[in-house]
SEMAR-651158 format. One record per residue (C-alpha): x, y, z; residue number from 1. Coordinates in nm, 4 decimals, padded with zeros to 6 digits. Each point is the difference from the previous one (the first is absolute). Example, Ala and Ser with C-alpha at 12.3 -4.5 7.8 and 13.67 -1.06 7.14 Angstrom:
2
+----------+----------+----------+-----+
|        X |        Y |        Z | num |
+----------+----------+----------+-----+
|  01.2300 | -00.4500 |  00.7800 |   1 |
|  00.1370 |  00.3440 | -00.0660 |   2 |
+----------+----------+----------+-----+
END
This chain:
260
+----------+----------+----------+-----+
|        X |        Y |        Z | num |
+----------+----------+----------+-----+
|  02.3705 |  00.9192 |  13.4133 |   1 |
| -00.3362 | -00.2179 | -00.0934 |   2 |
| -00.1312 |  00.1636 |  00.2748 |   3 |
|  00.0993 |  00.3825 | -00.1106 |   4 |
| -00.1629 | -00.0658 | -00.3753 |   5 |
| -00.3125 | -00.2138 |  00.1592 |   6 |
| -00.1086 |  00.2948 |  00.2218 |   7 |
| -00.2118 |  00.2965 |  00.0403 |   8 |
|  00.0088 |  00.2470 | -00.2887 |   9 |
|  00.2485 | -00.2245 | -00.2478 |  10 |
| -00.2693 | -00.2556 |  00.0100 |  11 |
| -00.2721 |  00.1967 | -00.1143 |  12 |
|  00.2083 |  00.1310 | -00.2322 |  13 |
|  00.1319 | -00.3345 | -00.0881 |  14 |
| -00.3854 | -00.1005 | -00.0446 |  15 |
| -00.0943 |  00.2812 | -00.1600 |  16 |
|  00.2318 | -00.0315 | -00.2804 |  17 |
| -00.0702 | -00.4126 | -00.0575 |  18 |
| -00.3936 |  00.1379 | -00.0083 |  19 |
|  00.0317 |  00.1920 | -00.2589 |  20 |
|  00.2633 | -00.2414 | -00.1819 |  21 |
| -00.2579 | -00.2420 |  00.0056 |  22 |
| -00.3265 |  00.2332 | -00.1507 |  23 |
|  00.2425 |  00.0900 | -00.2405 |  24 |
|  00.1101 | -00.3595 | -00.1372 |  25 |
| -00.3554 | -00.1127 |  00.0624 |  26 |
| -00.0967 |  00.2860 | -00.2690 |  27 |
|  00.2020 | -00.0748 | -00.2452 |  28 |
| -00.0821 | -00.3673 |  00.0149 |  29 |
| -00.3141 |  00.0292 |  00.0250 |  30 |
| -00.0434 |  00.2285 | -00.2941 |  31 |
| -00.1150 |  00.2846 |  00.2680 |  32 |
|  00.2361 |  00.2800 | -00.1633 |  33 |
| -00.0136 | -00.0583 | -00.3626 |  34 |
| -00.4078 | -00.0363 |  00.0220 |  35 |
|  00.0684 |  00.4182 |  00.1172 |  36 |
|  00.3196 |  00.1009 | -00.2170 |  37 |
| -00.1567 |  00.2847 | -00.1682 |  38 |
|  00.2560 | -00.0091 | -00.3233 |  39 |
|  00.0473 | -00.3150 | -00.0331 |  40 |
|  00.2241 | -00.0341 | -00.2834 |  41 |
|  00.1894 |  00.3350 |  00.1025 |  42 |
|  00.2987 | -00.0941 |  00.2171 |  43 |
|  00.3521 |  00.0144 | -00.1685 |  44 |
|  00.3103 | -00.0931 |  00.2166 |  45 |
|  00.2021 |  00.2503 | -00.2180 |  46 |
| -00.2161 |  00.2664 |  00.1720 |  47 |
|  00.0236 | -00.1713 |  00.3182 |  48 |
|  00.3829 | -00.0287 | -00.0153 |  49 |
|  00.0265 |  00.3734 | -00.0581 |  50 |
| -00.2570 |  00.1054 |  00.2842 |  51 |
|  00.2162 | -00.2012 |  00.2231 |  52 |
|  00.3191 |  00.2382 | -00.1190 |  53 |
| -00.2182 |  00.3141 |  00.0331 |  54 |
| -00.1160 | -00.0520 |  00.3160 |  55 |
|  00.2854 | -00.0380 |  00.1956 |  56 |
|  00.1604 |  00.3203 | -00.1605 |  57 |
| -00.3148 |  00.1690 |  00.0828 |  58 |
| -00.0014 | -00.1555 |  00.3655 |  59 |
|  00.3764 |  00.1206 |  00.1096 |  60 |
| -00.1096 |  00.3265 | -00.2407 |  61 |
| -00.3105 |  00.0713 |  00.2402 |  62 |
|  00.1623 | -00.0787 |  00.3246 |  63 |
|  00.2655 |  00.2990 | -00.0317 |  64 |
| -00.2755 |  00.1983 | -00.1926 |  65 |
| -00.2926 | -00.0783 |  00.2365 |  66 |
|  00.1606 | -00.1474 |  00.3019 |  67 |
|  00.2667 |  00.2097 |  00.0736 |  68 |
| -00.1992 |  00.3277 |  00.0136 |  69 |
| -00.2827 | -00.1795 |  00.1884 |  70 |
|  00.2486 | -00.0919 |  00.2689 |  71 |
|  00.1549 |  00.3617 |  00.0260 |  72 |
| -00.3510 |  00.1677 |  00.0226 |  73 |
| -00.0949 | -00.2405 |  00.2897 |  74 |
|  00.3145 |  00.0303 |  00.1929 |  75 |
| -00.0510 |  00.3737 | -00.0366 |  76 |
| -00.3419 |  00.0383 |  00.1057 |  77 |
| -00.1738 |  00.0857 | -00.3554 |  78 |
| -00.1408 | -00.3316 |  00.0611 |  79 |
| -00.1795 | -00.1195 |  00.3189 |  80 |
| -00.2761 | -00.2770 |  00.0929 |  81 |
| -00.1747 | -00.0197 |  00.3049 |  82 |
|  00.0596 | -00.3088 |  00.2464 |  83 |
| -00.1931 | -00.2107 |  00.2407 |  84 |
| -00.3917 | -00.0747 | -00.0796 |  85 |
| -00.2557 |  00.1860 | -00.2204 |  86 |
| -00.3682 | -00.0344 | -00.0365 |  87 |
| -00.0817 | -00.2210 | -00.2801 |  88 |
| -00.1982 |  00.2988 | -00.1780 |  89 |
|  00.3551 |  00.1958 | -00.0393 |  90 |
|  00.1457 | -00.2497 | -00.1452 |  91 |
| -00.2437 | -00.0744 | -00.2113 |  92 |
| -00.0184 |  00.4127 | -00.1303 |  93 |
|  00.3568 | -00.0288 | -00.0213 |  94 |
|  00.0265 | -00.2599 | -00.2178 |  95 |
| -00.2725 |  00.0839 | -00.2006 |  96 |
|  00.1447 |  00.3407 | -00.0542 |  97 |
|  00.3276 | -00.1036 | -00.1395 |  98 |
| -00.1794 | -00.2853 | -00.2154 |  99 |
| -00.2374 |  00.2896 | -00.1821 | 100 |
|  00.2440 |  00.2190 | -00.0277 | 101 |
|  00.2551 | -00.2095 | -00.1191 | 102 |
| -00.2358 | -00.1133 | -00.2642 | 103 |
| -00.0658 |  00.3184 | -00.1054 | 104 |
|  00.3799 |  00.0669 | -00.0416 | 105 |
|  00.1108 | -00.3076 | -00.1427 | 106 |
| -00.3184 |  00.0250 | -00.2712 | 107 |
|  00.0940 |  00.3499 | -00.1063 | 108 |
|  00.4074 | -00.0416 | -00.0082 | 109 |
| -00.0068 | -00.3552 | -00.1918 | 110 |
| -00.2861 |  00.1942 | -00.2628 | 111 |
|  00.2533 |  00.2676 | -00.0478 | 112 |
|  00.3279 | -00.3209 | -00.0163 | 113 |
| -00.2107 | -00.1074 | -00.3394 | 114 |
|  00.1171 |  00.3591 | -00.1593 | 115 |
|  00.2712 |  00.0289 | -00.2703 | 116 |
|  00.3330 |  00.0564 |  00.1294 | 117 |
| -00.1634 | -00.1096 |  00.3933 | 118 |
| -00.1219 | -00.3392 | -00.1682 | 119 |
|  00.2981 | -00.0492 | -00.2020 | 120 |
|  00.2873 |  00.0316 |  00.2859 | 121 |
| -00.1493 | -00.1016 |  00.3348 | 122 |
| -00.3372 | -00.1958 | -00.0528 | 123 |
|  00.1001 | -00.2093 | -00.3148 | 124 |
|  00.2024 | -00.2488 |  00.1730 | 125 |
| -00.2716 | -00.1283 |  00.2171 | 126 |
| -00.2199 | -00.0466 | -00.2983 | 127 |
|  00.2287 | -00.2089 | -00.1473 | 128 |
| -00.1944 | -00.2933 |  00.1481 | 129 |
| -00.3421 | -00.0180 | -00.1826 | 130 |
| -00.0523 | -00.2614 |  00.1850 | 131 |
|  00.0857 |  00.0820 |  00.3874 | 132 |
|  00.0948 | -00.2310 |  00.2704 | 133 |
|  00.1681 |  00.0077 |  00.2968 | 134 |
|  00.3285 |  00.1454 | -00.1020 | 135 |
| -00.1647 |  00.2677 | -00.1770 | 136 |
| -00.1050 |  00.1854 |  00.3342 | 137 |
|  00.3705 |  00.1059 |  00.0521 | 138 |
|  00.1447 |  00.0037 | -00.3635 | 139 |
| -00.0942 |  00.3951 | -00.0161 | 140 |
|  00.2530 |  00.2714 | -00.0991 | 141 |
|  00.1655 |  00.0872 |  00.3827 | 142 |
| -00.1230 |  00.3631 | -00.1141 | 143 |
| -00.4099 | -00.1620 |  00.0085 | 144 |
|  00.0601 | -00.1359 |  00.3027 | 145 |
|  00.1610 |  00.3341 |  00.1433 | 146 |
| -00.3057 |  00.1515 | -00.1231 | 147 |
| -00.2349 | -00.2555 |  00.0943 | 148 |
|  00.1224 | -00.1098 |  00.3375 | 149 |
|  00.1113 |  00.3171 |  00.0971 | 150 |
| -00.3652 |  00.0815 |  00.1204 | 151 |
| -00.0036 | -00.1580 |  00.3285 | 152 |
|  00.3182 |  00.2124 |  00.1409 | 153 |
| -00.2008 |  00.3166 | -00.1407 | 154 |
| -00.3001 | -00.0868 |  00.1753 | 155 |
|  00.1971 | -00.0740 |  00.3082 | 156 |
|  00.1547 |  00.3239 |  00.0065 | 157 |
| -00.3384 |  00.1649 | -00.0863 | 158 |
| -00.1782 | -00.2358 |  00.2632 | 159 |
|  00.3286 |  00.0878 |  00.3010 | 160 |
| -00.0823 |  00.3751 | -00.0470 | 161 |
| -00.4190 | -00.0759 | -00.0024 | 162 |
| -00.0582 | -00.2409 |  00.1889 | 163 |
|  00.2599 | -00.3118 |  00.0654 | 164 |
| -00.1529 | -00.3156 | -00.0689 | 165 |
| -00.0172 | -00.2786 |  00.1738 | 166 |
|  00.2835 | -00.2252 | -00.0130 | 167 |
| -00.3194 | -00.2815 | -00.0027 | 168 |
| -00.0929 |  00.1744 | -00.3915 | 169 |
|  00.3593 | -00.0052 | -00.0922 | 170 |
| -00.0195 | -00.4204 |  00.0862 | 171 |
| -00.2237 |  00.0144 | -00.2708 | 172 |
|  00.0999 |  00.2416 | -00.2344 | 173 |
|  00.3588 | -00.1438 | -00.0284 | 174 |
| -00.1680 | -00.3478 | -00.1577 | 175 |
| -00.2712 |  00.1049 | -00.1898 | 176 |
|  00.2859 |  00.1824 | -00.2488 | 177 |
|  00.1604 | -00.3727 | -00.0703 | 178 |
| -00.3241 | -00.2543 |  00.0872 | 179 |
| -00.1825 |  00.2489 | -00.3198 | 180 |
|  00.2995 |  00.0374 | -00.2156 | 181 |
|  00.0415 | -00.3807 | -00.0037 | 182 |
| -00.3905 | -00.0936 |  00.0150 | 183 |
| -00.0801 |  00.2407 | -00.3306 | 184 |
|  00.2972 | -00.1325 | -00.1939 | 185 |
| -00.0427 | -00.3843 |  00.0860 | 186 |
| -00.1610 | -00.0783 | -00.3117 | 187 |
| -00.2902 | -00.1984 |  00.1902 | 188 |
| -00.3694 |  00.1116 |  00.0655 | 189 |
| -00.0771 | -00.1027 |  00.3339 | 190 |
| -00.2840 |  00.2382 |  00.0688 | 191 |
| -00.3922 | -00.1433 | -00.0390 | 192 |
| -00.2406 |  00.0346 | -00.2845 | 193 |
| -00.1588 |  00.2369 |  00.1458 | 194 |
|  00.2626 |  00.2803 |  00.0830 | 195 |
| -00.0688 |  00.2151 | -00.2358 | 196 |
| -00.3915 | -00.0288 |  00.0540 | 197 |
| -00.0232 |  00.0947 |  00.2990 | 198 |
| -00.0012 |  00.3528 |  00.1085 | 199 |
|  00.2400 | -00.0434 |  00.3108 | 200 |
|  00.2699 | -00.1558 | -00.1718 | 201 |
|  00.0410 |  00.1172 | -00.3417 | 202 |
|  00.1083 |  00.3424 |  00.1103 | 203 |
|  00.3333 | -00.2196 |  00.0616 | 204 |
|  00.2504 | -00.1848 | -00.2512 | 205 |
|  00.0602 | -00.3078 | -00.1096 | 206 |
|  00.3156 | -00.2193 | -00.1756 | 207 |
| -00.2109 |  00.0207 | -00.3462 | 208 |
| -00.0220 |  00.3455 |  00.0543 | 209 |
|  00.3823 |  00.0790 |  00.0044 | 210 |
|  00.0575 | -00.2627 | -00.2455 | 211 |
| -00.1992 |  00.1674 | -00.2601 | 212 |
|  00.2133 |  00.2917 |  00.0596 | 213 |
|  00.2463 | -00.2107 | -00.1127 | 214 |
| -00.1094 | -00.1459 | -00.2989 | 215 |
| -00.1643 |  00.3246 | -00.1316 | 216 |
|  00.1930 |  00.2528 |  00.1414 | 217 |
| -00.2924 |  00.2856 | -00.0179 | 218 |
| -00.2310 | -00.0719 |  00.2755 | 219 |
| -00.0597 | -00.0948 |  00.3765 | 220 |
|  00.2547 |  00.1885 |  00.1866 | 221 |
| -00.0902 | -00.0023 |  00.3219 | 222 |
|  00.2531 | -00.1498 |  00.2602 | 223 |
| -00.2362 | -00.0905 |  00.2896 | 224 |
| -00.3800 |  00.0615 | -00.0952 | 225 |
| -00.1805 |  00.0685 | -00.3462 | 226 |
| -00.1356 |  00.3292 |  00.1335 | 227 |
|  00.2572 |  00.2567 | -00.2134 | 228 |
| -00.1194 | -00.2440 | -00.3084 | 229 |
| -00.3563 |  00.0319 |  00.0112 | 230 |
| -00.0267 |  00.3640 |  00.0915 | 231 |
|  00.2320 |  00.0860 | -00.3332 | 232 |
| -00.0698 | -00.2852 | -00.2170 | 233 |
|  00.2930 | -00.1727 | -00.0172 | 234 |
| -00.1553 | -00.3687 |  00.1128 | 235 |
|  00.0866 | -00.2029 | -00.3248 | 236 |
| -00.3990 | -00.0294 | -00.0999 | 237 |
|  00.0136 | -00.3968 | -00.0382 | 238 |
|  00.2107 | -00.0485 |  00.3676 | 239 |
| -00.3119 | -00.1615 |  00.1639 | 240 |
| -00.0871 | -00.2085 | -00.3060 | 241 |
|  00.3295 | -00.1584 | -00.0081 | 242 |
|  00.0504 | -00.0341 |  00.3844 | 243 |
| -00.2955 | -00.2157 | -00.0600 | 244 |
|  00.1573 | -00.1979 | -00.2532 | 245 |
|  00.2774 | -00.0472 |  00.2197 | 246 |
| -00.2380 | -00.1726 |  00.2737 | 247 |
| -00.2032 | -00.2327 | -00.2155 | 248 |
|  00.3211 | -00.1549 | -00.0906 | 249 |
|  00.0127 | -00.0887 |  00.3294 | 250 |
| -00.3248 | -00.1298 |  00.0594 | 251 |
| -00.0570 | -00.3803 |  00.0675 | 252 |
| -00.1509 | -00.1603 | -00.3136 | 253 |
| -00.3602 | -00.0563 | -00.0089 | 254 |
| -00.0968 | -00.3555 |  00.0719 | 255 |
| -00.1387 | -00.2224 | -00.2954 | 256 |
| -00.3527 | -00.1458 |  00.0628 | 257 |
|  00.0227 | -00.3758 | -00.0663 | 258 |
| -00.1274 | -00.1341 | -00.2768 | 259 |
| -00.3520 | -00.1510 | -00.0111 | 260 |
+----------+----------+----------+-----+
END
């Protein structure tokens, strides 16, 4: 039995899991998280509690309204990936494809969830966390994430008809969905200082940049990139000034000269 759980892929995965068990204790003792928590006075486990509830309704919710008609297209042909190897190139067009143009979709639906009678009974549960974390990613009306998530079977479909894609893209089109969801709503900046400086990388979002969504509710919409923001104005104007009040917090304190 030893043998069966000391071996091959359960090992990694055994080490994998105590590595990142051990960054995260070593943050918190070492002060490594709260140095980056970017409200630090906003969590509330009443809010927390109730994401917890919301998300699993919204979880078994999006599996029979998501899942269930993603399974029937595929087993019906409407959906289709190729197999074996690609060139690196395709893949990389593929997935660059579906991350623009889900960007663009997920910028211009989630404008139009902060409208009246839209805001009021789909979007407004997920804004009942001011202050996001984890939990927040899934606590979203099951009708959001229909909406939201509902995307990548669309652009399957669209793709199968096209062009199938690689089943390489989909490898990394399946994670980026959860590893963004979770990053954005972490409530940590773990980005550099210079992000948003530099003309490579501030194109794409940060945790601040959500989280001011969440706090004031009118700006910064973007899901993946601040592109759809700073082409119609809708960048709160003071992001970048606060992002770097979020870093100096945690920058090492200047040593004192000694004394003479």
């Amino acid at each position: 039995m030893l043998d069966d759980i000391f071996s091959g892929e359960k090992a990694i995965q055994l080490w994998l899991i105590l590595f990142l068990a051990s960054l995260l204790v070593g943050g918190i003792v070492t002060g490594f998280f709260k140095a980056r928590k970017i409200q630090p006075k906003g969590f509330k486990w009443k809010v927390f509690r109730n994401e917890g509830i919301f998300g699993m309704v919204n979880l078994a919710a999006s599996a029979f309204l998501i899942g269930a008609p993603t399974a029937w297209l595929t087993s019906n042909g409407y959906i289709a990936t190729t197999k074996g190897a690609a060139d690196w190139w395709t893949i990389a067009f593929e997935y660059a494809l579906y991350f623009f143009l889900f960007d663009t979709w997920f910028y211009w639906l989630h404008r139009a969830m902060h409208q009246g009678r839209f805001y009021t009974y789909v979007h407004k549960l997920h804004h009942l966390s001011t202050s996001p974390n984890l939990l927040t990613t899934l606590s979203v009306n099951p009708l959001e994430s229909l909406i939201n998530g509902g995307f990548v079977p669309l652009f399957l479909v669209a793709m199968t008809f096209i062009a199938p894609i690689s089943e390489h893209s989909m490898a990394l089109i399946t994670p980026t969905n959860i590893i963004m969801g979770l990053y954005v709503h972490s409530g940590y900046e773990f980005f550099p200082r210079w992000w948003n400086k530099s003309w490579a990388t501030k194109w794409f979002i940060t945790t601040t940049f959500h989280d001011q969504h969440h706090k004031y509710f009118t700006a910064n919409f973007g899901g993946y990139t601040t592109i759809w923001d700073r082409l119609c104005g809708t960048m709160r104007p003071k992001f970048e000034e606060d992002y770097l009040k979020v870093k100096d917090r945690a920058r090492p304190a200047p040593a004192l000269e000694p004394a003479e």
